[in-house]
PyMOL commands that place a pseudoatom at each C-alpha (Angstrom):
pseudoatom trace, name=CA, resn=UNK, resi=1, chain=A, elem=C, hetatm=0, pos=[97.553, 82.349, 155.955]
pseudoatom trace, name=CA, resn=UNK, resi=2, chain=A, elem=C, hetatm=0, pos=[96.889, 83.143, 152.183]
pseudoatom trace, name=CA, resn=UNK, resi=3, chain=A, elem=C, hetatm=0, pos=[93.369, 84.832, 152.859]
pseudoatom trace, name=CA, resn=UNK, resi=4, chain=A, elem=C, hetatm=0, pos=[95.292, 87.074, 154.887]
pseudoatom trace, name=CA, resn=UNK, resi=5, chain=A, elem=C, hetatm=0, pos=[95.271, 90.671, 153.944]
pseudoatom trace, name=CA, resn=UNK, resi=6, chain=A, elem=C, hetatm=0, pos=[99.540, 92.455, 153.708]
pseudoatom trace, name=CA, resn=UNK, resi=7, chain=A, elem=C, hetatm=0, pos=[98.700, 96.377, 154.550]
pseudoatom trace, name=CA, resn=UNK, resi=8, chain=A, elem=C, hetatm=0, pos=[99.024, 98.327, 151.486]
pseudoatom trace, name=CA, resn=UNK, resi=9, chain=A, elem=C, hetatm=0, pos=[97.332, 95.904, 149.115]
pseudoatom trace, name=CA, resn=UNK, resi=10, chain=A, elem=C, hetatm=0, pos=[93.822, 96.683, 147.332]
pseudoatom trace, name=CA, resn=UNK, resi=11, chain=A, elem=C, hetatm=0, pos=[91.051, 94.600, 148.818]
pseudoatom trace, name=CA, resn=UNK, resi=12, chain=A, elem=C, hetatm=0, pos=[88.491, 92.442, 146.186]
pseudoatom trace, name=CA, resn=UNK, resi=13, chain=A, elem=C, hetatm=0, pos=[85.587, 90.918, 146.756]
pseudoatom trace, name=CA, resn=UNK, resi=14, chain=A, elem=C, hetatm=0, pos=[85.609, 86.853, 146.275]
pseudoatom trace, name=CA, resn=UNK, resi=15, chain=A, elem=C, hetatm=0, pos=[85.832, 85.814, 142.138]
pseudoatom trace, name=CA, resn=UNK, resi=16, chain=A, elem=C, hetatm=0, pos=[81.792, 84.006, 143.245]
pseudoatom trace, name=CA, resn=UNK, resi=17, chain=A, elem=C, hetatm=0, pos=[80.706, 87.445, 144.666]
pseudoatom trace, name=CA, resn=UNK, resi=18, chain=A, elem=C, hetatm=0, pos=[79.801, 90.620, 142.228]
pseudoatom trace, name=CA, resn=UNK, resi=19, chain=A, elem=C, hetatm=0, pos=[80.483, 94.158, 143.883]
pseudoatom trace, name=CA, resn=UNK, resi=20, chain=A, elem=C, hetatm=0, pos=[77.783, 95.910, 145.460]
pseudoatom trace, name=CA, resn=UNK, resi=21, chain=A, elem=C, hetatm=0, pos=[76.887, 99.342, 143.021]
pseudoatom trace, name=CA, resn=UNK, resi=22, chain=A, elem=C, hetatm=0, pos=[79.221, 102.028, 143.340]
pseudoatom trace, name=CA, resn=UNK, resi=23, chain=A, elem=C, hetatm=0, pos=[82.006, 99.610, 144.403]
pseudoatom trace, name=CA, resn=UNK, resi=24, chain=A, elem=C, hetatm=0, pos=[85.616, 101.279, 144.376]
pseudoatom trace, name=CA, resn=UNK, resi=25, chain=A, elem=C, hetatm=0, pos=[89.406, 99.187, 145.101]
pseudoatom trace, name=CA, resn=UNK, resi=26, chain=A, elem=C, hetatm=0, pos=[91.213, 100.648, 146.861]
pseudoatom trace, name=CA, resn=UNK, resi=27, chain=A, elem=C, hetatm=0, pos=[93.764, 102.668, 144.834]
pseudoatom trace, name=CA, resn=UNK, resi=28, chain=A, elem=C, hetatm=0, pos=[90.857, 103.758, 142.660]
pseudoatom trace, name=CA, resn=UNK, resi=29, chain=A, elem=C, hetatm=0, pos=[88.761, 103.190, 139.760]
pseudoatom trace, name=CA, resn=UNK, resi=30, chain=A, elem=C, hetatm=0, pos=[89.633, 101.047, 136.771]
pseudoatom trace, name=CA, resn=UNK, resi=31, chain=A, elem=C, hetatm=0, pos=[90.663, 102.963, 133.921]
pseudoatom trace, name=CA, resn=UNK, resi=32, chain=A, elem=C, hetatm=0, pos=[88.526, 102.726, 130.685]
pseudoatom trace, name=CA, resn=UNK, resi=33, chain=A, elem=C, hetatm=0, pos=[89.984, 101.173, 127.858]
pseudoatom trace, name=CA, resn=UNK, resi=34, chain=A, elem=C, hetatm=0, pos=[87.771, 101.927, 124.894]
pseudoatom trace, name=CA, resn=UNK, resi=35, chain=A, elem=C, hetatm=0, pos=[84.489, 101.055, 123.484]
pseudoatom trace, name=CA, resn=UNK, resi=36, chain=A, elem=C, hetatm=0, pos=[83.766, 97.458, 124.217]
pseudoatom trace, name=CA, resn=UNK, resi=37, chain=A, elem=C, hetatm=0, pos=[86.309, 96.817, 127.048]
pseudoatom trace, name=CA, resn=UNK, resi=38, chain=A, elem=C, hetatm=0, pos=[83.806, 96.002, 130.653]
pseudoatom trace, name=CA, resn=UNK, resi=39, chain=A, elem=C, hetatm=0, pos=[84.241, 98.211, 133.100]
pseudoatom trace, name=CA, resn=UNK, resi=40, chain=A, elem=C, hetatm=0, pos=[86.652, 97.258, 135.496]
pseudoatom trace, name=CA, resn=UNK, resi=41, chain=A, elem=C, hetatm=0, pos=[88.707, 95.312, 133.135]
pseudoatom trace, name=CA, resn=UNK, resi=42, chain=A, elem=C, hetatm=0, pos=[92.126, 93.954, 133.121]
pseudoatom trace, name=CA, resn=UNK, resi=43, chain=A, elem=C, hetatm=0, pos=[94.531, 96.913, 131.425]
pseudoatom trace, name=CA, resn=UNK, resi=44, chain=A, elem=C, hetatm=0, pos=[95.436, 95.265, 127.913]
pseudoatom trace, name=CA, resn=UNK, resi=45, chain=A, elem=C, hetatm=0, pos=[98.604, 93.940, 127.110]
pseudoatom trace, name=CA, resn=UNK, resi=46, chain=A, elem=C, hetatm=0, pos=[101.535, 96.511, 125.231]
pseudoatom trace, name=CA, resn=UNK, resi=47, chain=A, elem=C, hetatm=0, pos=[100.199, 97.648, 121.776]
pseudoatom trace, name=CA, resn=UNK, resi=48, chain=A, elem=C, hetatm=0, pos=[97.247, 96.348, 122.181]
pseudoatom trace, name=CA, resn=UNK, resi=49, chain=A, elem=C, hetatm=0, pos=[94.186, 98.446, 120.611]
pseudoatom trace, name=CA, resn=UNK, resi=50, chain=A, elem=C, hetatm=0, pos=[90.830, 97.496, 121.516]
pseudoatom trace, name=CA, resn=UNK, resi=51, chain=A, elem=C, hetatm=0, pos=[87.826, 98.252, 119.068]
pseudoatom trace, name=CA, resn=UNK, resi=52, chain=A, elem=C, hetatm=0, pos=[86.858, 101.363, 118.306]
pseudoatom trace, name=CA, resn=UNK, resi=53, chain=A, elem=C, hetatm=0, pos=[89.902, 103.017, 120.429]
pseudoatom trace, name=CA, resn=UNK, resi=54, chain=A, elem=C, hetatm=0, pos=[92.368, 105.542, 118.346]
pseudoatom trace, name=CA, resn=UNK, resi=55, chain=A, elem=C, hetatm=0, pos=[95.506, 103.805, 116.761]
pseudoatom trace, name=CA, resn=UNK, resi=56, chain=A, elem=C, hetatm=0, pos=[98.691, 105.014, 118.661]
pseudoatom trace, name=CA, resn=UNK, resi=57, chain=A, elem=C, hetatm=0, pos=[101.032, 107.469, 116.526]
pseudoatom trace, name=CA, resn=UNK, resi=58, chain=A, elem=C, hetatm=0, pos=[102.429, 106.764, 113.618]
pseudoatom trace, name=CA, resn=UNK, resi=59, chain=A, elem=C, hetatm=0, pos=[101.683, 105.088, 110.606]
pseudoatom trace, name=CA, resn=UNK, resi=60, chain=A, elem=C, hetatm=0, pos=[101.125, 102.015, 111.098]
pseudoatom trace, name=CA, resn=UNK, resi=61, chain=A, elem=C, hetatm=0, pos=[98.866, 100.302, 113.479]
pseudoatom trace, name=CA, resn=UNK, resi=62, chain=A, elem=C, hetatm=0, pos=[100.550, 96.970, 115.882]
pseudoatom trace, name=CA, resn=UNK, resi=63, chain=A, elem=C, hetatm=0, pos=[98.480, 93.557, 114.440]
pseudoatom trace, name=CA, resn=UNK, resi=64, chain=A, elem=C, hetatm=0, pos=[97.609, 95.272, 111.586]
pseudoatom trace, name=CA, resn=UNK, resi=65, chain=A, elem=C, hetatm=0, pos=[98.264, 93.393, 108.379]
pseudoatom trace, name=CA, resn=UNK, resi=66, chain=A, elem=C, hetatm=0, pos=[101.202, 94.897, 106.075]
pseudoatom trace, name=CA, resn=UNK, resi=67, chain=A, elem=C, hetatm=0, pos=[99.668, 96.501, 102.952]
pseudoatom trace, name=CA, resn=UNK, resi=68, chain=A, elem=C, hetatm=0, pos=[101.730, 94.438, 100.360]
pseudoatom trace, name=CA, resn=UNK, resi=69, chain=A, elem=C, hetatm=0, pos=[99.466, 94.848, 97.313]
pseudoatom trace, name=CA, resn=UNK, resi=70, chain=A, elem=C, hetatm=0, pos=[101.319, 97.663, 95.504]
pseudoatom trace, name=CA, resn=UNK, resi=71, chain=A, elem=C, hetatm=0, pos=[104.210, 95.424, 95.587]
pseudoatom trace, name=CA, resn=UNK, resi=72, chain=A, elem=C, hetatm=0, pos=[102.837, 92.465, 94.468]
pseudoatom trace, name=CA, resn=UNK, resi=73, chain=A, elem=C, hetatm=0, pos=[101.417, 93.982, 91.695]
pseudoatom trace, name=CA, resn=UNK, resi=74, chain=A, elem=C, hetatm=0, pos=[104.743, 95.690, 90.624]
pseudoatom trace, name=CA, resn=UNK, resi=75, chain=A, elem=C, hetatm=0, pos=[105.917, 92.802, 90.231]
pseudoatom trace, name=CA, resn=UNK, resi=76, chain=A, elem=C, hetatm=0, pos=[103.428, 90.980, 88.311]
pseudoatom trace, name=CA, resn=UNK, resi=77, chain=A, elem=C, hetatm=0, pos=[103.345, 93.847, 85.595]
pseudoatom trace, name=CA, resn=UNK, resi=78, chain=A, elem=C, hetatm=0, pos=[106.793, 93.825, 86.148]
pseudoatom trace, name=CA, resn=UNK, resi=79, chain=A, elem=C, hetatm=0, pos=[107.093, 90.738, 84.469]
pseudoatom trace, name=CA, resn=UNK, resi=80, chain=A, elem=C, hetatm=0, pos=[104.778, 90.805, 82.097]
pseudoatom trace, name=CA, resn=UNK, resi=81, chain=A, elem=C, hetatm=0, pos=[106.422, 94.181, 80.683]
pseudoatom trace, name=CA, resn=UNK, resi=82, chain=A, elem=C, hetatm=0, pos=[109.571, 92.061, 80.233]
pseudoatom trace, name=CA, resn=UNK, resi=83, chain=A, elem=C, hetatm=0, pos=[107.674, 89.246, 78.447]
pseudoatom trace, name=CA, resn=UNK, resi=84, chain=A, elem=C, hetatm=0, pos=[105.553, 91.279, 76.521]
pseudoatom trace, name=CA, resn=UNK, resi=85, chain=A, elem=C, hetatm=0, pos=[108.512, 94.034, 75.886]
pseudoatom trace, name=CA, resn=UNK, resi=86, chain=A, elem=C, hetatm=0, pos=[109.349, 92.197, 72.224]
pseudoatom trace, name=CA, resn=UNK, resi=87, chain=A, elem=C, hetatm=0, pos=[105.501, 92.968, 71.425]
pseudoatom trace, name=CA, resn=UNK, resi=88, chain=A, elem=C, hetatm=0, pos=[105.827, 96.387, 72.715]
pseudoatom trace, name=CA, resn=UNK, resi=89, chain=A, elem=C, hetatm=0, pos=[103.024, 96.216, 74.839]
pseudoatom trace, name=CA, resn=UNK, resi=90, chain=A, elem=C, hetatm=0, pos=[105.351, 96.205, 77.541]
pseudoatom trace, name=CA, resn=UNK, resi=91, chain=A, elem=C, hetatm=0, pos=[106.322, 99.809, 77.644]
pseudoatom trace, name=CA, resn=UNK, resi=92, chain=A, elem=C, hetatm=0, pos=[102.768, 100.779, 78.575]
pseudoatom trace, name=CA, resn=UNK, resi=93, chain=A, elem=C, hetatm=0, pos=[103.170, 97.252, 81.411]
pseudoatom trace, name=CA, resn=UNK, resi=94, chain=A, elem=C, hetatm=0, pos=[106.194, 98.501, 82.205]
pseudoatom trace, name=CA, resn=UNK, resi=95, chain=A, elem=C, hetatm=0, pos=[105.432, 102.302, 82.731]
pseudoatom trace, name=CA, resn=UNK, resi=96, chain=A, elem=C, hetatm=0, pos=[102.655, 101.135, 85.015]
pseudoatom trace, name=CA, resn=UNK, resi=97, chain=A, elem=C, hetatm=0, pos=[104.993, 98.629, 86.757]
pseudoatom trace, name=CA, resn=UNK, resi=98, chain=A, elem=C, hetatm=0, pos=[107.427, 101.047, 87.216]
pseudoatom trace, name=CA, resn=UNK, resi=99, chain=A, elem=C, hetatm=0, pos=[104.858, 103.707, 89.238]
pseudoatom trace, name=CA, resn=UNK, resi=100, chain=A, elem=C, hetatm=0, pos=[103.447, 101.042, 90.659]
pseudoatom trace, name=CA, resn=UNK, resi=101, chain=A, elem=C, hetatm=0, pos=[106.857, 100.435, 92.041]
pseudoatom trace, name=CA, resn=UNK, resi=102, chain=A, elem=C, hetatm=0, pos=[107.976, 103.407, 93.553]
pseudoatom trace, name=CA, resn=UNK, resi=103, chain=A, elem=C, hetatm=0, pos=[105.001, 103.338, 95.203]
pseudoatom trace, name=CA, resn=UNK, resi=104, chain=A, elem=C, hetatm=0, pos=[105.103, 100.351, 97.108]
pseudoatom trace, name=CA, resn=UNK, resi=105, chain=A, elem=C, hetatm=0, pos=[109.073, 101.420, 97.472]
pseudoatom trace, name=CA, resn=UNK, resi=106, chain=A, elem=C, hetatm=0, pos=[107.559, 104.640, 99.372]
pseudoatom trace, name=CA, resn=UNK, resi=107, chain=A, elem=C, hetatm=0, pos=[104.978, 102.301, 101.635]
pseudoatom trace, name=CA, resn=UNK, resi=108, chain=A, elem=C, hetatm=0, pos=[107.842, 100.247, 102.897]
pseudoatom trace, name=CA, resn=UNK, resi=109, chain=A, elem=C, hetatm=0, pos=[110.044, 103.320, 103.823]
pseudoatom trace, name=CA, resn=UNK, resi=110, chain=A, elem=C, hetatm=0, pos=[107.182, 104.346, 106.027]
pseudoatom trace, name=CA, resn=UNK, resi=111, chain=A, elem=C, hetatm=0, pos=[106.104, 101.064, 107.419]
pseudoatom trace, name=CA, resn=UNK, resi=112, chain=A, elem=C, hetatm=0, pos=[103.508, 100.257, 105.794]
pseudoatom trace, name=CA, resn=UNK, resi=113, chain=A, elem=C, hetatm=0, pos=[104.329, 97.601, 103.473]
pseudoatom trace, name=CA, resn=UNK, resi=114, chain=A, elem=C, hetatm=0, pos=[106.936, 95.051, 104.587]
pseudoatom trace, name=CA, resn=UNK, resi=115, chain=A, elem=C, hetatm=0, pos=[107.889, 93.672, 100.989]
pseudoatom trace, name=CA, resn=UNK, resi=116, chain=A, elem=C, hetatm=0, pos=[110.107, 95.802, 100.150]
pseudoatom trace, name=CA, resn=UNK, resi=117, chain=A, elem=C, hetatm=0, pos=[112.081, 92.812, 97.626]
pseudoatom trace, name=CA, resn=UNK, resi=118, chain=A, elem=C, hetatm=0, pos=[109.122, 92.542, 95.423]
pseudoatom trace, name=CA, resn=UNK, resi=119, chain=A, elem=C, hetatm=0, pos=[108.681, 96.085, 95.032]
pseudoatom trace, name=CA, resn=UNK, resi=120, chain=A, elem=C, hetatm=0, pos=[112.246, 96.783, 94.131]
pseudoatom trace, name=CA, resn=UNK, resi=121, chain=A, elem=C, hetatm=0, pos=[112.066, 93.504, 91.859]
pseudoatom trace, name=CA, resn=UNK, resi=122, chain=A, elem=C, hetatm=0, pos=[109.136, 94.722, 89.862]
pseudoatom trace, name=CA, resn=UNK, resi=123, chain=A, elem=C, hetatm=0, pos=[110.630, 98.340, 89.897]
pseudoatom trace, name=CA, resn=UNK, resi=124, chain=A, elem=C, hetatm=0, pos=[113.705, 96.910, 88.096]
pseudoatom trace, name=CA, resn=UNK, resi=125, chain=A, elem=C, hetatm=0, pos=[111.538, 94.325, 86.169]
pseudoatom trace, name=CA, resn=UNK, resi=126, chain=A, elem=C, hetatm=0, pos=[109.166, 97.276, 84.528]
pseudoatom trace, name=CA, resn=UNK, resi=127, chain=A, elem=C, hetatm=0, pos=[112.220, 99.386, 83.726]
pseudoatom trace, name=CA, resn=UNK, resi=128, chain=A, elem=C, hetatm=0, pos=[113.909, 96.528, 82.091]
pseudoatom trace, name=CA, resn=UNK, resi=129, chain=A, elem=C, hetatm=0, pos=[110.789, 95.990, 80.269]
pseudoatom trace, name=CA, resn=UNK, resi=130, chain=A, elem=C, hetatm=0, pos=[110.674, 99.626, 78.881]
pseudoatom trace, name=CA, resn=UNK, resi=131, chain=A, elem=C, hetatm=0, pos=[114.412, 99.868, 78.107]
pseudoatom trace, name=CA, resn=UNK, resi=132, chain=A, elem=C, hetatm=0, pos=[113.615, 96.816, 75.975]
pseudoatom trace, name=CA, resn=UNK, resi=133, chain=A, elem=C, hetatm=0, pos=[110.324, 98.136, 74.074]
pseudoatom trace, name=CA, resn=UNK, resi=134, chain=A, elem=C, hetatm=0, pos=[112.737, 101.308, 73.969]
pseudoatom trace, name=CA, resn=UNK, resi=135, chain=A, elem=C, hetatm=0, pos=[115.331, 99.943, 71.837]
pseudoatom trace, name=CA, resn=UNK, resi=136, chain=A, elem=C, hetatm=0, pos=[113.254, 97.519, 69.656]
pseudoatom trace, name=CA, resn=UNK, resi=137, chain=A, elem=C, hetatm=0, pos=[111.243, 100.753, 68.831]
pseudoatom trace, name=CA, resn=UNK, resi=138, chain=A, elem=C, hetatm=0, pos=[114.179, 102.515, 67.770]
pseudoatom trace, name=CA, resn=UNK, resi=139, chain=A, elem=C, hetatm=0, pos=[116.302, 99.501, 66.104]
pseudoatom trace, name=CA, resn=UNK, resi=140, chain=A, elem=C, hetatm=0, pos=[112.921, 99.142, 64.181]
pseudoatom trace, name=CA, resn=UNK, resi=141, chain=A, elem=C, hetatm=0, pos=[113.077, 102.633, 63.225]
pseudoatom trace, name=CA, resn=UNK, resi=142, chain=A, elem=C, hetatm=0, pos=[116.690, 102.759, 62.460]
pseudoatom trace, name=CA, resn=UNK, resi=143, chain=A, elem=C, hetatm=0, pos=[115.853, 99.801, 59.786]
pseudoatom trace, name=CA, resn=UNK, resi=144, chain=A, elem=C, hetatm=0, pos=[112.409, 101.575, 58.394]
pseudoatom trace, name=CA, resn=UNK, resi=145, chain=A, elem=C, hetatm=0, pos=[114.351, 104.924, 57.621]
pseudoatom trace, name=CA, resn=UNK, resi=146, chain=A, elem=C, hetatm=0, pos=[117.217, 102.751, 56.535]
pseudoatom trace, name=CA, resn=UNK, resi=147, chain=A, elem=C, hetatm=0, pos=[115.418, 100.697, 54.524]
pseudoatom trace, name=CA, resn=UNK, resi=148, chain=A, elem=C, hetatm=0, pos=[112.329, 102.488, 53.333]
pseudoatom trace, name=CA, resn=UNK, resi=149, chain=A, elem=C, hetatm=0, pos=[112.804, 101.990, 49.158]
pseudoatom trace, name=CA, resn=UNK, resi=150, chain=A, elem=C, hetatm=0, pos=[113.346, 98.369, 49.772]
pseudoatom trace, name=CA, resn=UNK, resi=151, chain=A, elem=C, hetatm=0, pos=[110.724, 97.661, 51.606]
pseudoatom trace, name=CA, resn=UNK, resi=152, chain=A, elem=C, hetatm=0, pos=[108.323, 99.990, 49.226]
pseudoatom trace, name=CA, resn=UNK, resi=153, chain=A, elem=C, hetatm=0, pos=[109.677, 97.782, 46.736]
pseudoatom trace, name=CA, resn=UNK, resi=154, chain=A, elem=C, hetatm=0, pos=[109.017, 94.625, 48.336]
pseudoatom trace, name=CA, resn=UNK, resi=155, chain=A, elem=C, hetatm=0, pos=[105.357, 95.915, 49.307]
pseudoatom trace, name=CA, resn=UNK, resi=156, chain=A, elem=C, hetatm=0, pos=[104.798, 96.531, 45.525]
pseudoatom trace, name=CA, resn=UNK, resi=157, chain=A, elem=C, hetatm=0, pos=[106.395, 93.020, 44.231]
pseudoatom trace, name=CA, resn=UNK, resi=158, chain=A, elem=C, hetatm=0, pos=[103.956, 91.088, 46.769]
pseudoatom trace, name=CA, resn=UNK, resi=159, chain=A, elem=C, hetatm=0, pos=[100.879, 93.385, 45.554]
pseudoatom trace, name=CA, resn=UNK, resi=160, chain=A, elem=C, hetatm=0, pos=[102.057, 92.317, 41.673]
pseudoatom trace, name=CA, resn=UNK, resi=161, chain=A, elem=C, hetatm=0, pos=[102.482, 88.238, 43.194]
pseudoatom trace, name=CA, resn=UNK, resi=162, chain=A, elem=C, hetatm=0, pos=[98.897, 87.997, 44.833]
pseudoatom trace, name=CA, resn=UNK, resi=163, chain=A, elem=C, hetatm=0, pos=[98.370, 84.733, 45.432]
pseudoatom trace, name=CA, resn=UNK, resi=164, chain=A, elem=C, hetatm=0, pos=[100.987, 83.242, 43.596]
pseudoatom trace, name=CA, resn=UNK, resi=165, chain=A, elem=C, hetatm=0, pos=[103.471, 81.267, 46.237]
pseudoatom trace, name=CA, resn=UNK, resi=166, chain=A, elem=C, hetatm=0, pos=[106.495, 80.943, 44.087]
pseudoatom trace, name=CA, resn=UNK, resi=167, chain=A, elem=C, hetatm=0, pos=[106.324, 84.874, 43.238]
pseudoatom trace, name=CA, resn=UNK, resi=168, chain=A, elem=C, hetatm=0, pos=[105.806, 86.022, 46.605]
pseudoatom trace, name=CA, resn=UNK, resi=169, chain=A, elem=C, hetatm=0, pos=[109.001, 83.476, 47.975]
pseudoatom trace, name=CA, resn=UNK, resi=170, chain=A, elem=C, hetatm=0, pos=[111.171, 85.406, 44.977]
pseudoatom trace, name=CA, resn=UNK, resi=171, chain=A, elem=C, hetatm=0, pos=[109.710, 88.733, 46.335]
pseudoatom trace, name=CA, resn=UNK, resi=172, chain=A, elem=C, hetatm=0, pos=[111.318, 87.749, 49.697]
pseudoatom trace, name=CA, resn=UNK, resi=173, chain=A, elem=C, hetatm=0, pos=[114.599, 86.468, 48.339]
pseudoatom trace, name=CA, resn=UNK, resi=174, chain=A, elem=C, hetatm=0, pos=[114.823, 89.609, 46.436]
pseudoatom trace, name=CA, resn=UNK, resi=175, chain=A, elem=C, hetatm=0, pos=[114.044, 92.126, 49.304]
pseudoatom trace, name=CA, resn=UNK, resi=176, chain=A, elem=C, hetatm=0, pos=[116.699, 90.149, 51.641]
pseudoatom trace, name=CA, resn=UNK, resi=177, chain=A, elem=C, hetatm=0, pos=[119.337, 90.434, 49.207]
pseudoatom trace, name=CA, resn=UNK, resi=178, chain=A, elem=C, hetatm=0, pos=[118.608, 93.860, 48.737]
pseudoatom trace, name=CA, resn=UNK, resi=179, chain=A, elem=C, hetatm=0, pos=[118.770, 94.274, 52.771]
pseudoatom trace, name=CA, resn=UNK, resi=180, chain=A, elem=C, hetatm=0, pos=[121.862, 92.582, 53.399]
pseudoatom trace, name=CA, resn=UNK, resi=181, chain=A, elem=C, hetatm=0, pos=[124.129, 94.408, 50.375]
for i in range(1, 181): cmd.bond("trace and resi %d" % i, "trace and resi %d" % (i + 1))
show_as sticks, trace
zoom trace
C-alpha cells in the first residue's frame, strides 16, 4: 500500500531509474539555485548561499566569518600605547589605536564585526595611552621652562667634570638642590 499513488501528489521515477530527457514532475520544473547546484536539486536550506549566487541584502553574508581584525588590532596597539605612553611613543600607538578603534566600533554597529569588547577596550586603551604621553609631555615642559637656568647650569658643570666621577656626582647633588629650593 506504500507504492500507492494519493491524487494530488507529484509522481518520480524510482531513486535506481534516471528520467528520460525532457522529464517534468508534476507541479513543474525545479527551480535553479545558482551556479554549481544540479539541476533538479533539493531547494537549500534557510540562508543558505550556494557558490557563485548573490549574497541576500544587507551587510553581512549568513556563514560568513565576522571580520574581527580591526578590533583585535585596537587592542593590541591599544596596549602597547599604554606601555609605551612613559616613552612617548605611545601617543603616535595610541592615535593609531584609537582610529583603529572607532573603526572596528563602526563594523560591529553594522554587523560586521562581532567583537565589539575588544574594540571598545582598545578604544579606551589608546586614549588612555595618549592622555598619558599628553601629560608627561607637558609636566616635562612645565619643569624645562621652570627649570631652564638650572639645568643650563648643570649641562655646563658636567661639560667642566668630563670624566671625572666624583665631579660629575657633585654636579648632580648641586643641580637637585637647586631643583628642590
Amino acid at each position: 500500500m506504500a507504492d500507492e499513488m494519493q491524487p494530488g501528489q507529484p509522481t518520480y521515477p524510482p531513486p535506481s531509474q534516471v528520467p528520460p530527457p525532457g522529464y517534468v514532475p508534476a507541479g513543474g520544473p525545479p527551480q535553479d539555485y545558482g551556479p554549481g547546484t544540479p539541476p533538479g536539486a533539493a531547494s537549500p536550506p534557510p540562508g543558505y548561499v550556494s557558490a557563485g549566487a548573490a549574497p541576500p541584502p544587507g551587510n553581512v553574508v549568513p556563514g560568513a566569518a565576522p571580520r574581527n581584525g580591526t578590533g583585535t588590532a585596537a587592542l593590541v596597539l591599544g596596549i602597547l600605547a599604554l606601555v609605551t605612553s612613559f616613552f612617548l611613543v605611545g601617543g603616535l600607538l595610541g592615535l593609531i589605536g584609537l582610529v583603529l578603534g572607532v573603526v572596528a566600533l563602526g563594523k560591529v554597529r553594522r554587523g560586521m564585526a562581532t567583537n565589539r569588547g575588544s574594540a571598545l577596550a582598545g578604544t579606551i586603551l589608546s586614549a588612555l595611552g595618549i592622555l598619558i604621553t599628553i601629560g608627561i609631555v607637558a609636566v616635562g615642559a612645565s619643569f624645562y621652562s621652570s627649570h631652564k637656568s638650572q639645568i643650563n647650569d648643570l649641562q655646563h658643570c658636567l661639560n667642566r667634570a668630563g670624566g671625572d666621577q666624583a665631579a660629575q656626582r657633585a654636579c648632580q647633588d648641586q643641580f637637585q638642590t637647586n631643583v628642590t629650593r
